[in-house]
N, C-alpha and C positions, 0 to 999 in steps of 0.2 A: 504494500500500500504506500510506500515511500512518493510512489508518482504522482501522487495526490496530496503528496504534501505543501507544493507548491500554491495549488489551489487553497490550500484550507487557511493556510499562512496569511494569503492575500485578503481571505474572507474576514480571518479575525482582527487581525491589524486596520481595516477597512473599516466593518459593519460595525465591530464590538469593541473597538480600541483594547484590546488584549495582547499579548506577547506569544504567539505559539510555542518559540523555541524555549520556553521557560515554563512550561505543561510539563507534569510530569509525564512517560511512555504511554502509561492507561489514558489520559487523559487526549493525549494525539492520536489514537489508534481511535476513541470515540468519536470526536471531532472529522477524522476519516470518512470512517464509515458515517455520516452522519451528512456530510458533503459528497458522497458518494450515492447516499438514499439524494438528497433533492436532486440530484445532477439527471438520476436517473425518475425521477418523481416528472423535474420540467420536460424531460424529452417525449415522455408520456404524453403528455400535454398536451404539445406542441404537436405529435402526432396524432393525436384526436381529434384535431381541429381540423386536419385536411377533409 
C-alpha cells in the first residue's frame, strides 16, 4: 500500500492540516485503506452516471 501513500499525504496535509509522516504505522495503513475505499467509492460514481 506504500503507493498510496503519496495520495493520502497530500489529502491530510491539504483537507485536515495533519502530518502523515508522524502517524504512527497503524495509523497510515488506516488512513490507506481508507483513501483507497473513497478513491474507489468516486469511480463508482462516476461510473453510474454514464
Amino acid at each position: 500500500m506504500q503507493w498510496l501513500a503519496p495520495q493520502s499525504r497530500f489529502l491530510l496535509k491539504n483537507l485536515f492540516k495533519r502530518n502523515y509522516d508522524h502517524l504512527r504505522p497503524s495509523a497510515q495503513k488506516t488512513i490507506n485503506w481508507t483513501v483507497l475505499g473513497v478513491d474507489v467509492a468516486a469511480i463508482w460514481l462516476l461510473l453510474s452516471m454514464l
